[in-house]
TORTISE-643644 format. One record per residue: residue number from 0; residue in one letter; z, x, y of N, C-alpha, C in turn. Coordinates in steps of 0.02 Angstrom, whole numbers, plus 32768, in hexadecimal, padded with zeros to 4 digits. Atoms other than C-alpha are relative to their C-alpha. Layout:
(NUM; A; (Z; X; Y); (Z; X; Y); (Z; X; Y));
...
This chain:
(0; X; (8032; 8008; 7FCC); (8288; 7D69; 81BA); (8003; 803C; 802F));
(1; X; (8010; 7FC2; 7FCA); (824E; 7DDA; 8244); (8051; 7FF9; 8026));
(2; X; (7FB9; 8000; 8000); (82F3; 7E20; 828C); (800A; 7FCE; 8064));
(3; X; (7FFC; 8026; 7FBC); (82AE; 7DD7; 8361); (7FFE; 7FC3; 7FF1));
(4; X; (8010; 8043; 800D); (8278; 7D34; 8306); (8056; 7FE3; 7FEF));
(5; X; (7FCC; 8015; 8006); (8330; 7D23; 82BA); (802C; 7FFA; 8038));
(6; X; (7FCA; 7FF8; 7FB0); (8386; 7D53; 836A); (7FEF; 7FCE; 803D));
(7; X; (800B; 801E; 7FE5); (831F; 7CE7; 83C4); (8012; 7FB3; 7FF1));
(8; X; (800B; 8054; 8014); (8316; 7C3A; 8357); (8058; 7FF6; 7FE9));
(9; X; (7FEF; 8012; 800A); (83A7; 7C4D; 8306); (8059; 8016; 802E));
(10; X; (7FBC; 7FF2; 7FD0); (8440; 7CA1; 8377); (7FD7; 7FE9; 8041));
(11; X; (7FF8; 8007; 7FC4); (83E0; 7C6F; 840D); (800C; 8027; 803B));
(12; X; (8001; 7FAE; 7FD5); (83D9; 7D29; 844F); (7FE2; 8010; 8005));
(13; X; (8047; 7FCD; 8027); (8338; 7D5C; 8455); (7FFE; 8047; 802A));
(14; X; (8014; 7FBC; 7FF1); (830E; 7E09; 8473); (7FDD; 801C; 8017));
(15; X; (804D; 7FCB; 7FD6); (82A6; 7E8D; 84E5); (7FD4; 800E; 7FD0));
(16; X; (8040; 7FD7; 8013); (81FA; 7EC0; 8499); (8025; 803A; 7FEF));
(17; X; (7FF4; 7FB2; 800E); (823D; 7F66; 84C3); (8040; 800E; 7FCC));
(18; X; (7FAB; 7FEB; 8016); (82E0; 7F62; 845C); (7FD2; 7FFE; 7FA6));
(19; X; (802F; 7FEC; 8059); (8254; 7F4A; 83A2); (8000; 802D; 7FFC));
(20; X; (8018; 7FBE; 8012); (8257; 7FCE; 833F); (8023; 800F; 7FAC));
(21; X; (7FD1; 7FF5; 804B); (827C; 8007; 8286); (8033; 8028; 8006));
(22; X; (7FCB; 7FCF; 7FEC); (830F; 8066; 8268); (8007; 8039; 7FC1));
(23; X; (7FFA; 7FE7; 803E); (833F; 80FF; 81FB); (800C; 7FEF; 7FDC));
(24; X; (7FEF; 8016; 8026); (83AE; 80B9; 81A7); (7FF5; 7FD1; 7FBC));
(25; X; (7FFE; 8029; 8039); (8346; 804D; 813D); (7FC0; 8028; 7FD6));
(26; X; (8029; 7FE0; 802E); (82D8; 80D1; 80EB); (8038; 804C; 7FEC));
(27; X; (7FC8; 7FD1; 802E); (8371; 8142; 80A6); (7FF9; 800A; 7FBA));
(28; X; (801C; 7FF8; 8056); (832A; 8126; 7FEC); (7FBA; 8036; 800E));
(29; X; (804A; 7FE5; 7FF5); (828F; 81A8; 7FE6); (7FEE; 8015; 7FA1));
(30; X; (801D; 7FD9; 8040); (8226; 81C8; 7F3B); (7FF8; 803D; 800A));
(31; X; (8030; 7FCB; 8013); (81D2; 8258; 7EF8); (7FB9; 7FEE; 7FD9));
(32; X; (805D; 802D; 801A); (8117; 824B; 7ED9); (7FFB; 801F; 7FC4));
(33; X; (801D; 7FFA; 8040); (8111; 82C5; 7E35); (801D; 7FDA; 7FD7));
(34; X; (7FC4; 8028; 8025); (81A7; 8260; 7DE9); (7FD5; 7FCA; 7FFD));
(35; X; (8037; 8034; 800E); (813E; 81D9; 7E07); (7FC9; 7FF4; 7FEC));
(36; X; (802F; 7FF0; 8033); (80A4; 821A; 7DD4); (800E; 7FF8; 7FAD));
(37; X; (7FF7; 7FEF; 8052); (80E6; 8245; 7D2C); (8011; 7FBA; 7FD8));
(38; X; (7FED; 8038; 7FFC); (813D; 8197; 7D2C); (7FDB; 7FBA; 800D));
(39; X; (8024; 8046; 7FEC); (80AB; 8128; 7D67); (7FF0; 7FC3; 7FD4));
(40; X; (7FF2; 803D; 8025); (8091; 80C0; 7CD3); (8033; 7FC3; 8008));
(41; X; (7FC2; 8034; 7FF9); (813C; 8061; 7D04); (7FED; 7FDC; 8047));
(42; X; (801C; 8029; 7FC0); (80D6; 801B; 7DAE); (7FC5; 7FF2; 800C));
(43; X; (8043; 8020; 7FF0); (804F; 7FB4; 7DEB); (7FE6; 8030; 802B));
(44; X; (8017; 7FE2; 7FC3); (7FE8; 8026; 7E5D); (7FC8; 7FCF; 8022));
(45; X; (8018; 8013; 7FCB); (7F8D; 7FDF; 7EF3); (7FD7; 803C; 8031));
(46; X; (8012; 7FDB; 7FC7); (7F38; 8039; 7F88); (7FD7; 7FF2; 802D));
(47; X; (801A; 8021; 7FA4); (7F22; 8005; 8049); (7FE0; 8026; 801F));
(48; X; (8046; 7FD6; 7FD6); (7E9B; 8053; 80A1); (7FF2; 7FC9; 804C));
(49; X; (7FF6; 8005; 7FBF); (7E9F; 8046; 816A); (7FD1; 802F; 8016));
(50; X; (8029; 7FCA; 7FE8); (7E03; 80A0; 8192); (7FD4; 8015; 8034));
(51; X; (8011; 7FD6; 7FD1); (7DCD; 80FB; 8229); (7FBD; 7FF8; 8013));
(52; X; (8052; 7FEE; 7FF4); (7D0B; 80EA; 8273); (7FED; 8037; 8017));
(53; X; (801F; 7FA3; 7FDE); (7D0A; 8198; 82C4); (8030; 8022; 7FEA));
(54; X; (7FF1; 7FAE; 8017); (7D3A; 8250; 82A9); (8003; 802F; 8026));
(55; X; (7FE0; 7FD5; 7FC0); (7D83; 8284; 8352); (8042; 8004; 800F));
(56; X; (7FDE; 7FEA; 7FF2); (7E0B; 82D4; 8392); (802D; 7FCD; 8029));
(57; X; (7FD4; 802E; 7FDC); (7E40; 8234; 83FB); (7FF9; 7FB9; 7FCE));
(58; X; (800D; 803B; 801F); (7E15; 81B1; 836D); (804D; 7FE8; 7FDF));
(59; X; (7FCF; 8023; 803E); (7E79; 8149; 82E8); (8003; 801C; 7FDF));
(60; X; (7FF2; 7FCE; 803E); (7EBC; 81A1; 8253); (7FDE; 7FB6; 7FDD));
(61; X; (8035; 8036; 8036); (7E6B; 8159; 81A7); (8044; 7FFA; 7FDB));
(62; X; (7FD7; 7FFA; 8023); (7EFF; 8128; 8146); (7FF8; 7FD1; 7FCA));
(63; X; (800A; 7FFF; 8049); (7F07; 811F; 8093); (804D; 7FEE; 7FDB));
(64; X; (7FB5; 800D; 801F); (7FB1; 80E3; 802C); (7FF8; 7FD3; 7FCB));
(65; X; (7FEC; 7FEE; 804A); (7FDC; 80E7; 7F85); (804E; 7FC2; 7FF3));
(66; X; (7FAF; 802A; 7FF0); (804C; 805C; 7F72); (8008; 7FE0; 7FA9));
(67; X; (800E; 8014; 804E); (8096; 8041; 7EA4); (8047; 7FD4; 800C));
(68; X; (7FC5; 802A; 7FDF); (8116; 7FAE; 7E9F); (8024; 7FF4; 7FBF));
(69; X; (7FC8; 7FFA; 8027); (81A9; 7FAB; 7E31); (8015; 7FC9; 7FEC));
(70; X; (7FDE; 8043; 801D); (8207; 7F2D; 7DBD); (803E; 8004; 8025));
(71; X; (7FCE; 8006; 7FCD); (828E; 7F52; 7E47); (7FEF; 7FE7; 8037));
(72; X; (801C; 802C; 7FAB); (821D; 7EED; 7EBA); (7FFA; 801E; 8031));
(73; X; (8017; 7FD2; 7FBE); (820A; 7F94; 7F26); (7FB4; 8016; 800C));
(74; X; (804A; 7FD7; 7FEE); (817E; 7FD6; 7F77); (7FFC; 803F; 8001));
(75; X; (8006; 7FB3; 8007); (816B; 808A; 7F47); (7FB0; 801A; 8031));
(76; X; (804C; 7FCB; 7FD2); (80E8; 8108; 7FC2); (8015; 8051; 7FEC));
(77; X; (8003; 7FA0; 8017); (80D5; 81B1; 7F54); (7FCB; 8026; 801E));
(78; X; (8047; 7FDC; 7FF3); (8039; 81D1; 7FA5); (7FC9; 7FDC; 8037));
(79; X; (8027; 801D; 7FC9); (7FDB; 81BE; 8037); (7FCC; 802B; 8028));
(80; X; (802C; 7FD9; 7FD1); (7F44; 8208; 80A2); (8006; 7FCF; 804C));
(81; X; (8002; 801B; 7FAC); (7F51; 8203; 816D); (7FD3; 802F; 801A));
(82; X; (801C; 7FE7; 7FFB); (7ECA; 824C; 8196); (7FC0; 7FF9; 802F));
(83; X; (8028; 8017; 7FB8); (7E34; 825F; 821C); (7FAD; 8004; 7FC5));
(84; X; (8020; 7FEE; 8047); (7D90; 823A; 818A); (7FBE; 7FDD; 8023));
(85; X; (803C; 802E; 8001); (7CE2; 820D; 818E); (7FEF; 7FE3; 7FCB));
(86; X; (8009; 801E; 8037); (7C8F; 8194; 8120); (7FF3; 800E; 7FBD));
(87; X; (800E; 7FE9; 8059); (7C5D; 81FA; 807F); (8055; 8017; 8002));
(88; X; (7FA6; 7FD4; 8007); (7D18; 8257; 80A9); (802C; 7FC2; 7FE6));
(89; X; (7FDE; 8044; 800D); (7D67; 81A8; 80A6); (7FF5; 7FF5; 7FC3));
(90; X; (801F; 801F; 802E); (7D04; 8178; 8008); (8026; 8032; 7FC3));
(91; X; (7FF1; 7FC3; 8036); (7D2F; 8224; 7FA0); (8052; 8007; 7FFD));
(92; X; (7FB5; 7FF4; 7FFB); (7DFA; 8226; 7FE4); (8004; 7FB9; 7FD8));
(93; X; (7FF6; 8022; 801B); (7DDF; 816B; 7F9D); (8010; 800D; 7FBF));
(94; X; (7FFF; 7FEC; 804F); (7DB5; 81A1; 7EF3); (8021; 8032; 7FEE));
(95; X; (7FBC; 7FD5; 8016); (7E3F; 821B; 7EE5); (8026; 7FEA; 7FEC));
(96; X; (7FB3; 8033; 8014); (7EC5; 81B0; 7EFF); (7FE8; 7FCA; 7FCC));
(97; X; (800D; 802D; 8027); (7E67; 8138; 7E92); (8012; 8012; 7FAF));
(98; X; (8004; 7FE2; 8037); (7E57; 81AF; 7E0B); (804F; 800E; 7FE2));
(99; X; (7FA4; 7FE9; 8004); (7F0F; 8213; 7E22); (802A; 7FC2; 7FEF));
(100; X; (7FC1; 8022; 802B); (7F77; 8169; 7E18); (7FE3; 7FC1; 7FD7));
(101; X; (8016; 8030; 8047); (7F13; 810E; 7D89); (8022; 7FFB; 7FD7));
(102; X; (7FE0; 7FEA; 804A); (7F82; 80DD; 7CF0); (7FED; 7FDE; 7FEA));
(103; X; (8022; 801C; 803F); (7F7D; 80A6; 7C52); (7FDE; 7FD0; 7FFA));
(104; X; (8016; 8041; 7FF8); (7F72; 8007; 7C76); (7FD8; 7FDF; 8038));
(105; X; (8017; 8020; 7FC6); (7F27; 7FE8; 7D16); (7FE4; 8036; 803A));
(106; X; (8022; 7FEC; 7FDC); (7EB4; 802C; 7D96); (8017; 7FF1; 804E));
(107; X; (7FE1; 800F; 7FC9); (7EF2; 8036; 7E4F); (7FE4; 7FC6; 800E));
(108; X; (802B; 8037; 7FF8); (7EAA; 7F74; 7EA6); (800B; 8030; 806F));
(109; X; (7FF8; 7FE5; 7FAE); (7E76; 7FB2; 7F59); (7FF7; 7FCD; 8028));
(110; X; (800F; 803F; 7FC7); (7E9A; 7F3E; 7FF5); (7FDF; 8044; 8043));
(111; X; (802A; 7FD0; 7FD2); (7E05; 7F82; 807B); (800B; 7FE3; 8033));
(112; X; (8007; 8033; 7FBF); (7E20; 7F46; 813A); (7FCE; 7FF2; 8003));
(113; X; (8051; 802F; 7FEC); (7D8B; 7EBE; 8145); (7FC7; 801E; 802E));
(114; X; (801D; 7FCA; 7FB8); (7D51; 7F1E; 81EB); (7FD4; 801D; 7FE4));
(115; X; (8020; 7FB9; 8004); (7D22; 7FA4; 81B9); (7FE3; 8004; 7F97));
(116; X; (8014; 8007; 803A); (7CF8; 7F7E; 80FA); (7FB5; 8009; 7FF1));
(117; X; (8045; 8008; 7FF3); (7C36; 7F55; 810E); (7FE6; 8047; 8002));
(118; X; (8043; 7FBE; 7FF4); (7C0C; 7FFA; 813D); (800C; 8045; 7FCE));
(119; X; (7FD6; 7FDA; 801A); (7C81; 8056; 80C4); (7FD1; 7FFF; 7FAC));
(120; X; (8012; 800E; 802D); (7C61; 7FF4; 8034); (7FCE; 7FF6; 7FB6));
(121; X; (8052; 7FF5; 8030); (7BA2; 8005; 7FEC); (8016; 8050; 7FF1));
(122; X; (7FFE; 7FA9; 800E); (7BD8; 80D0; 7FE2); (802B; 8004; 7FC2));
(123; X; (7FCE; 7FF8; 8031); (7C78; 80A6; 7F7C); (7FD8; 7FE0; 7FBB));
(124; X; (8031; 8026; 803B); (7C07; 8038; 7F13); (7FC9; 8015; 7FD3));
(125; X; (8040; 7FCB; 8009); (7B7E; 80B0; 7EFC); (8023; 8033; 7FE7));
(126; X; (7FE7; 7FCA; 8041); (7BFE; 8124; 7EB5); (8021; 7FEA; 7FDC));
(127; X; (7FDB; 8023; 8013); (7C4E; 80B9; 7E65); (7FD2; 8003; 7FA9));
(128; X; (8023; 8004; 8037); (7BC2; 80A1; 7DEF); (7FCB; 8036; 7FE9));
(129; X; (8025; 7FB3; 8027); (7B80; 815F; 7DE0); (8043; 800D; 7FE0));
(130; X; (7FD8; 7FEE; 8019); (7C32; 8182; 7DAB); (8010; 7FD8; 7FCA));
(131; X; (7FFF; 803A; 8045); (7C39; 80DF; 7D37); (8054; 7FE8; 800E));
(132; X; (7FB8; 800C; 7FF0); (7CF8; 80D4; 7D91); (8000; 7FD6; 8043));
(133; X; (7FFC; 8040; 7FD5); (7D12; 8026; 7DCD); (803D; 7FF4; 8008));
(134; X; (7FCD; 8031; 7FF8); (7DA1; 7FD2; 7E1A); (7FFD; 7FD0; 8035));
(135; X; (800B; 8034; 7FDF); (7DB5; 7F3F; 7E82); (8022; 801A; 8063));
(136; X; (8008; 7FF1; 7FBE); (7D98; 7F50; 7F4C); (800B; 7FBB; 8013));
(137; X; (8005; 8035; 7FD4); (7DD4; 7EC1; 7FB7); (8011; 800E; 8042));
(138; X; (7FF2; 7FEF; 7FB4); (7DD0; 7E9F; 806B); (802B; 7FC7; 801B));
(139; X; (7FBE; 8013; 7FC6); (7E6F; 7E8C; 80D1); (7FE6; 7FEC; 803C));
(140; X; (800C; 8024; 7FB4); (7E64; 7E0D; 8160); (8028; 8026; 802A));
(141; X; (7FC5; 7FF1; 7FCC); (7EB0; 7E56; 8206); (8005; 7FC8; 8034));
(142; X; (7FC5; 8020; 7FC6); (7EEB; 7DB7; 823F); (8027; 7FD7; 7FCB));
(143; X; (7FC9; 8012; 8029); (7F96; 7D85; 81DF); (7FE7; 7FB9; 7FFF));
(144; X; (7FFD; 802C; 8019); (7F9B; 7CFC; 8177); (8045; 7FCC; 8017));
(145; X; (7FB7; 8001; 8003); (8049; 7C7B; 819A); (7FE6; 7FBE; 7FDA));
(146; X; (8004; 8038; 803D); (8036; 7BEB; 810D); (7FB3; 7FF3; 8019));
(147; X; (805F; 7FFE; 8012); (7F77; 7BA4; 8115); (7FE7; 7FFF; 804A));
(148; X; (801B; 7FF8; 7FC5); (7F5E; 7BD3; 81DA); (7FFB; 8051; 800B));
(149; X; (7FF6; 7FC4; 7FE9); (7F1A; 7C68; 820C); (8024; 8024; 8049));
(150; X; (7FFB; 7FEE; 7FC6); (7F5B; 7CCE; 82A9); (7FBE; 8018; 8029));
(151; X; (8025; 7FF9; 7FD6); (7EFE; 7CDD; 8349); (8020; 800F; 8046));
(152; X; (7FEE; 7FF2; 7FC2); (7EFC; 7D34; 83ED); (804B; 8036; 8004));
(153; X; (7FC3; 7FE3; 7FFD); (7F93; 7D97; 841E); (7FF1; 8052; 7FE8));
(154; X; (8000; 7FC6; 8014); (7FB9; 7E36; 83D7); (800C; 800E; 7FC2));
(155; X; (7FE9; 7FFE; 803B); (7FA2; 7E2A; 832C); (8001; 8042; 7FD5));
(156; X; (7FF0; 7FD0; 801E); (7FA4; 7ED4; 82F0); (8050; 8002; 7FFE));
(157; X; (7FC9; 7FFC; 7FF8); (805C; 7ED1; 8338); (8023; 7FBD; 7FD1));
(158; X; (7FEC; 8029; 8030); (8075; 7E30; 82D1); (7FF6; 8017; 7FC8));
(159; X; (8012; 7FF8; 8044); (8038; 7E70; 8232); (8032; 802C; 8001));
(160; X; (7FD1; 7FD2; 8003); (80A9; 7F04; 8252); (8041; 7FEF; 7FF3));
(161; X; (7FC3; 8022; 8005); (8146; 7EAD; 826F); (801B; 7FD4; 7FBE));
(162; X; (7FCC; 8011; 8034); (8153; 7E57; 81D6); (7FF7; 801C; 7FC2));
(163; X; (7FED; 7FE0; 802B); (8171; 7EF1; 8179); (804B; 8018; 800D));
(164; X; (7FCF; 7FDC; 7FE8); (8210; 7EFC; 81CE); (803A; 7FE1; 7FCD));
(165; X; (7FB7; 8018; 8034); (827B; 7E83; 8149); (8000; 802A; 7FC7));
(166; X; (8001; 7FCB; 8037); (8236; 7EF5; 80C3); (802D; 804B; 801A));
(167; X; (7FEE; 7FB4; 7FF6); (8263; 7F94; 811A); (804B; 7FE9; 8015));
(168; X; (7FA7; 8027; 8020); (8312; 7F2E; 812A); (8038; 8007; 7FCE));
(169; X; (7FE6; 800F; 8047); (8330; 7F0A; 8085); (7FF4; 804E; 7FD9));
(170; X; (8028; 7FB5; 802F); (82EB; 7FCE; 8055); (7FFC; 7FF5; 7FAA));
(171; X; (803F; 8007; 8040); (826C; 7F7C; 7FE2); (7FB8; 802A; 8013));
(172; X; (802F; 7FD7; 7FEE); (8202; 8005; 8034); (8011; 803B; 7FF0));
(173; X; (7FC7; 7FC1; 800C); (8227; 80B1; 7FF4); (7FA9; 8041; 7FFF));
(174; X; (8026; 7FAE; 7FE0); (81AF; 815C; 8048); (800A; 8014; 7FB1));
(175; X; (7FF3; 7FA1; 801D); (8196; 81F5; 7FE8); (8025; 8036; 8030));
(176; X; (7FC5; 7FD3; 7FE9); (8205; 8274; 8009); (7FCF; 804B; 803B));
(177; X; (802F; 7FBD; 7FD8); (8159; 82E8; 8041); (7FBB; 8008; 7FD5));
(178; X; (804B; 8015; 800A); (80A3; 82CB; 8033); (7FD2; 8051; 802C));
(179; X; (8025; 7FBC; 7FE0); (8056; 8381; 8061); (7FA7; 8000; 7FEB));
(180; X; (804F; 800C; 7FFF); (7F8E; 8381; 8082); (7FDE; 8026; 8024));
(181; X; (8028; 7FDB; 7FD1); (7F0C; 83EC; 80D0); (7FE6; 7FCC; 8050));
(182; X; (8021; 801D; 7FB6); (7ED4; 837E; 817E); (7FB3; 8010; 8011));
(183; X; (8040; 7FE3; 7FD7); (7E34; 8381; 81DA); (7FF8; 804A; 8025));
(184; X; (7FFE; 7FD1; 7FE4); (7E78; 83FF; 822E); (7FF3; 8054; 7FD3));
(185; X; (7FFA; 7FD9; 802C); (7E82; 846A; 81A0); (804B; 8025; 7FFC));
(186; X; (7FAE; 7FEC; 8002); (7F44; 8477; 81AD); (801F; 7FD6; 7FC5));
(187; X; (7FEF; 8028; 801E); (7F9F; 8451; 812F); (8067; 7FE4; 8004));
(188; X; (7FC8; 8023; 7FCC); (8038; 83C0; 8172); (8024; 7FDE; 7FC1));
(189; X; (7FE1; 8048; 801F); (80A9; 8340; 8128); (7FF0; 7FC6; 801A));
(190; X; (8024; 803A; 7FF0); (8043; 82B0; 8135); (802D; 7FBF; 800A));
(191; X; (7FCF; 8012; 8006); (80E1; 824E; 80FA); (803F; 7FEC; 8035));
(192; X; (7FED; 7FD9; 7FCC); (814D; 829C; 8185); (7FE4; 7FF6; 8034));
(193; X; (802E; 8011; 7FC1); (80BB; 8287; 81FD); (800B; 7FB7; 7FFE));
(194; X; (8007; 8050; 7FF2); (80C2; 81C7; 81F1); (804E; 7FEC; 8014));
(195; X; (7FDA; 8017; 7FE9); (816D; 81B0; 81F6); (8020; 8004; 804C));
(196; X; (7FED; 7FFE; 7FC3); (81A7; 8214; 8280); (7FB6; 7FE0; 803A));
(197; X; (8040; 8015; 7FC4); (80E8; 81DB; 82EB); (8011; 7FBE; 8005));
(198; X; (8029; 8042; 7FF5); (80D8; 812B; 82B7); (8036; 7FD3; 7FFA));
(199; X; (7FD2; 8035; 8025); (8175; 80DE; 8255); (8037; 8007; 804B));
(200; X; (7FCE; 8002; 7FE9); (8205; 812E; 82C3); (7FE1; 7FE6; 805B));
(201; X; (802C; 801B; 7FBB); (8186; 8113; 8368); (8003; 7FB0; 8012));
(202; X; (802F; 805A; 7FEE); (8155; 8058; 835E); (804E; 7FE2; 802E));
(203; X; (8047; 8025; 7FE1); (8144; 7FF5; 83CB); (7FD1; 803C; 8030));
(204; X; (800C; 7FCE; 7FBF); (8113; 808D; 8440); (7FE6; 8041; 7FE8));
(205; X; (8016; 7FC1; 8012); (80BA; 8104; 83C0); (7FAD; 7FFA; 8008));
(206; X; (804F; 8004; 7FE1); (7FFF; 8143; 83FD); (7FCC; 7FE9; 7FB4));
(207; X; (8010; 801A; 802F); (7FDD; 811A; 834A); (8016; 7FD7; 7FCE));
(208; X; (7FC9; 8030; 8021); (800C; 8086; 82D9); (7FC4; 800E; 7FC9));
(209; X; (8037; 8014; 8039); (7F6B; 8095; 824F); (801F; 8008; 7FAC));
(210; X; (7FDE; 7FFB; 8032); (7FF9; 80C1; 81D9); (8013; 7FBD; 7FC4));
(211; X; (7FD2; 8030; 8012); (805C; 803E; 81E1); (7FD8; 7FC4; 8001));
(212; X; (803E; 803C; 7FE6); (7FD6; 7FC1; 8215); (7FDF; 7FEB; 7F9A));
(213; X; (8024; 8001; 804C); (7F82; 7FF9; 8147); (803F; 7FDE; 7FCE));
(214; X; (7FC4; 8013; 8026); (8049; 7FE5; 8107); (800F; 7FB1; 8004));
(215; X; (7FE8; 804C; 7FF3); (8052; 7F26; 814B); (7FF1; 7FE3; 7FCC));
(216; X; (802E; 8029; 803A); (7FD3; 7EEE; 80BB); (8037; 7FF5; 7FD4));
(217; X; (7FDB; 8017; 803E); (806E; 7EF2; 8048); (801E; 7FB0; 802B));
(218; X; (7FE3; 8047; 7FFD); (80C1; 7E5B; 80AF); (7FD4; 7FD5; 8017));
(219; X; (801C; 8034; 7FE1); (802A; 7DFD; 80CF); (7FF5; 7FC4; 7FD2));
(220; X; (8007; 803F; 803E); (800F; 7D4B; 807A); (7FAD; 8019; 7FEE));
(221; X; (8038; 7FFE; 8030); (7F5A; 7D83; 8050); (8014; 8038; 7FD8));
(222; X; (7FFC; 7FD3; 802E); (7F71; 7E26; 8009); (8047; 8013; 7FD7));
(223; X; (7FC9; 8011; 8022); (8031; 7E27; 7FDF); (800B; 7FDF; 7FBB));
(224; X; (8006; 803C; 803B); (8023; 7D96; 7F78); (7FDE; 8014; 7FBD));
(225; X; (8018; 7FE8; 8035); (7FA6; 7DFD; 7F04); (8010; 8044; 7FE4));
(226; X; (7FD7; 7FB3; 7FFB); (8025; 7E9F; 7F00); (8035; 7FC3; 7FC5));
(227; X; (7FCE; 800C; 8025); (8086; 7E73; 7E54); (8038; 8038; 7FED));
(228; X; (7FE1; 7FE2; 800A); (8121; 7EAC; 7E14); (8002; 800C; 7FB1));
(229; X; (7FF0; 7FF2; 8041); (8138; 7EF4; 7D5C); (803C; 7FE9; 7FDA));
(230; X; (7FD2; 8009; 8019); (81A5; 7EBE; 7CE2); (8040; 804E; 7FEA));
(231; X; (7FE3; 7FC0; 8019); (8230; 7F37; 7CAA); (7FEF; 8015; 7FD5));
(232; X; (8006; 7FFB; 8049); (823A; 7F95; 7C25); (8020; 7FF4; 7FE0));
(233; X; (7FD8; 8028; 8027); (82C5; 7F39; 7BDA); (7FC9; 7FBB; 7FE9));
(234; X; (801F; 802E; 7FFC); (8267; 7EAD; 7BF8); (7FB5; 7FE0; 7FC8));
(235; X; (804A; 7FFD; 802B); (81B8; 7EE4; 7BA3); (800A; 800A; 7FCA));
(236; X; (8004; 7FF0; 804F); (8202; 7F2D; 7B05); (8024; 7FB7; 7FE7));
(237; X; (7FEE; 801F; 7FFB); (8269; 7E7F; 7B0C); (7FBC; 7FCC; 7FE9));
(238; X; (8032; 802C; 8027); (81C0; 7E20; 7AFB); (7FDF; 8023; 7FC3));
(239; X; (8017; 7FD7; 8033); (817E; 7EA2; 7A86); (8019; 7FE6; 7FBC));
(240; X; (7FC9; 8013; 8047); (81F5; 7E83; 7A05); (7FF1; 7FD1; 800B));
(241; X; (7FF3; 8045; 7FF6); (81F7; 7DCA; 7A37); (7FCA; 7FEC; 7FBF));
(242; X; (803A; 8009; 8001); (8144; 7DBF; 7A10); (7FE0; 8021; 7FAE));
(243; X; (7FFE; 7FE9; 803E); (8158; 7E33; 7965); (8026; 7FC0; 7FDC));
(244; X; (7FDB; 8038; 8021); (81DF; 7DBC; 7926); (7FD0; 7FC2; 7FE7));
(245; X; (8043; 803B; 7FF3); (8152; 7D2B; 793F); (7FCA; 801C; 7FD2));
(246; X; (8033; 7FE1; 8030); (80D9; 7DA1; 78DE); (7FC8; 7FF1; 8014));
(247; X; (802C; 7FFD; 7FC7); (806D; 7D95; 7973); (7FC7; 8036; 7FE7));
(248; X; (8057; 7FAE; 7FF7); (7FBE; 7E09; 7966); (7FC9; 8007; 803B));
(249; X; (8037; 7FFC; 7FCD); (7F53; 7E3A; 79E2); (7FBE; 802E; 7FE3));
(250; X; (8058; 7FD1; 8001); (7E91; 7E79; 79E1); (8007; 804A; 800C));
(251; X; (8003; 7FBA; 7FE7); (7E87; 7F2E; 79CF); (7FA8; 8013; 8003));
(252; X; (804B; 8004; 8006); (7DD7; 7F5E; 7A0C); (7FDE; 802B; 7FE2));
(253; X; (802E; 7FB7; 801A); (7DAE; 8015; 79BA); (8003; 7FE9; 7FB4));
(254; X; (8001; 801B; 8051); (7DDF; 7FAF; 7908); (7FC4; 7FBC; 7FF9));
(255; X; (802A; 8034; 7FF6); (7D86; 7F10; 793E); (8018; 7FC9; 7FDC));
(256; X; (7FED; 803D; 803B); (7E0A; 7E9D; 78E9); (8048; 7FF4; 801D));
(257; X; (7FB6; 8012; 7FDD); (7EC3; 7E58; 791F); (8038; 802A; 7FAF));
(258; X; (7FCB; 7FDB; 8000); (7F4C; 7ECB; 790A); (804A; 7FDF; 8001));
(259; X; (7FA7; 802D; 7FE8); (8007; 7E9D; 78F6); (8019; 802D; 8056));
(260; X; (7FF4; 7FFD; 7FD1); (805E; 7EAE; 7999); (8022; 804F; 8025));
């Protein structure tokens, strides 16, 4: 559980506001994004979209994350845009990352914040079907789910936030090591780097959370819940064989007839 919720209910200590905060110590594991590139077949990919209505200098960043989840039950981030975007910009950085971490088997599933979806959405859809490259768009509620009641009132961005903190605990959350990108600005930063030290090592008290705010969707009961994990590969060649032994066949479609396994 959340680490104020445990100090409060169950030692009976509860804690300052001001004393929240993640710590280094629990993102000491870091990927690499080509390793993982090259490697993506072995993970589910996902991608959270937190997106921005304006394209000023004092706005919200648009954040974008690449999230592929492991038969180690981790949450891998090889790839991410933080960025200041307008709506075709948003739409085209979409279909990058859509494209870049596609594998064999599976097409990224994008969770969109609800908000801001509506106005996003008919553009992604409209290229969706000049390009003939579909995948599935859903929209993320921003008010947390806790069993079949929704939350209300309060500060629920700061709730949604907070309960990524048992994950980043347990470091079932694991960065890239360095996410380098051109900006609005036309500089090119560690986007990667930019979030941690702005938003991760900041919170509660960073001028921007749209990072971490897009990263919550992994522990939420709506969208969480539809973030699976892969079997191993012990595991898969394990049914493979299983399933040969059995003299199992499946449909092959370029023959148009069932295949042994």
């Amino acid at each position: 559980m959340v680490g104020f919720v445990w100090a409060a209910q169950m030692m009976c200590n509860p804690m300052e506001t001001s004393f929240i905060h993640f710590l280094d110590e629990w993102i000491v594991e870091r990927c690499d994004t080509s390793d993982m590139l090259a490697h993506k077949d072995d993970y589910n990919p996902y991608i959270l979209v937190d997106p921005a209505n304006t394209k000023t200098k004092d706005s919200d960043y648009t954040a974008m994350i690449v999230i592929l989840t492991g038969s180690d039950r981790k949450f891998y981030v090889p790839d991410i845009s933080y960025d200041k975007l307008n709506p075709s910009e948003r739409r085209d950085r979409l279909f990058e990352l859509v494209n870049k971490w596609t594998n064999s088997h599976m097409k990224p599933h994008v969770f969109y914040e609800s908000n801001s979806m509506a106005a996003d959405l008919h553009m992604i859809q409209e290229k969706q079907a000049e390009t003939k490259n579909f995948f599935t768009v859903t929209a993320a509620s921003t008010k947390p789910r806790i069993g079949d009641r929704r939350m209300t009132g309060g500060n629920l961005k700061f709730e949604r936030i907070m309960q990524l903190e048992p994950l980043f605990r347990a470091h079932r959350v694991v960065f890239a090591e360095s996410v380098k990108k051109v900006n609005y600005e036309g500089r090119l930063i560690d986007m990667m780097q930019q979030v941690i030290d702005n938003e991760y090592r900041a919170f509660p008290f960073s001028d921007h959370d749209d990072f971490l705010d897009a990263l919550s969707r992994i522990a939420d009961l709506d969208t969480g819940t539809m973030m699976s994990f892969p079997d191993s590969k012990d595991s898969r060649e394990e049914l493979i064989a299983y399933y040969r032994r059995q003299n199992a066949k499946v449909f092959d479609i370029d023959s148009g007839g069932y295949q042994p396994w």
